[in-house]
C-alpha positions, 0 to 999 in steps of 0.5 A: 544528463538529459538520459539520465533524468529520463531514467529517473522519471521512467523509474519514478513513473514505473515506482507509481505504476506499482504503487497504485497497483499495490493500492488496488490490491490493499482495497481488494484485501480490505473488503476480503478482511471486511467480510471475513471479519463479519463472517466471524462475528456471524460464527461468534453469535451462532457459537453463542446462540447455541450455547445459550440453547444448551444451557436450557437443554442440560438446565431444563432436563431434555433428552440426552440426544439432544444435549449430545447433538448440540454440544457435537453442533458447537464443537463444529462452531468452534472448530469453523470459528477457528478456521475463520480467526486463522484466515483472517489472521492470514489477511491481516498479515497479507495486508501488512506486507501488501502495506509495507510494499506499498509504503515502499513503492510511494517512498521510492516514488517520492524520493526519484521525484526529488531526485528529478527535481534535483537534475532539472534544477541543475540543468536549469543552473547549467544553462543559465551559467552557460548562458552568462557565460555567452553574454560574458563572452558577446560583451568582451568581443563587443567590446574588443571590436569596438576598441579595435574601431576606435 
């Protein structure tokens, strides 16, 4: 039995190795989300700025060049927004199989803790039992050799 309460706790032991392991790397992927949203949200603003610029360039009547570029620019924005949304959407579903396998690993972790718990509470009612039985066993020969005394 002791072999066996060895092996859970080295697998409860190896389940929190993994689990903080896996925490570690949902802390690294949610400053990456951080700044990746922020970039967006950069994009987002530069995206409007300009198309506020090219509002009052095609409302104040400027040059066709310049209406061009702009509207040539934004369309740069938008395809750079567009790359942004896709990387953080990537990050997002990372971080939900980064999670799921984390939840995994403390549930695994939690569950060989109780089952560890289990075997100790079993050796512990083994022994106690045996122990019962040798003073059981002391007292009846005890008692055997003090009526063979008598």
């Amino acid at each position: 039995m002791k072999n066996r309460l060895t092996v859970i706790k080295e697998l409860q032991r190896r389940a929190g190795e993994e689990g903080q392991v896996l925490a570690q790397a949902l802390a690294r992927l949610k400053c990456q989300l951080a700044e990746a949203e922020g970039k967006l949200g950069m994009l987002r603003d530069y995206a409007a700025q300009y198309r506020a610029q090219l509002q009052r360039a095609e409302s104040g009547g400027a040059e066709w060049s310049r209406v061009l570029a702009l509207r040539a620019f934004i369309a740069r924005i938008d395809e750079t927004v567009a790359v942004q949304e896709n990387q953080l959407n990537n990050l997002q579903c990372s971080g939900n199989g980064l999670m799921a396998q984390w939840q995994h690993a403390h549930r695994r972790e939690k569950a060989l803790g109780l089952l560890a718990g289990r075997h100790e509470m079993e050796a512990r009612l083994r022994a106690a039992h045996r122990l019962q039985k040798e003073i059981e066993d002391w007292t009846l020969r005890a008692q055997a050799a003090a009526s063979s005394l008598a």
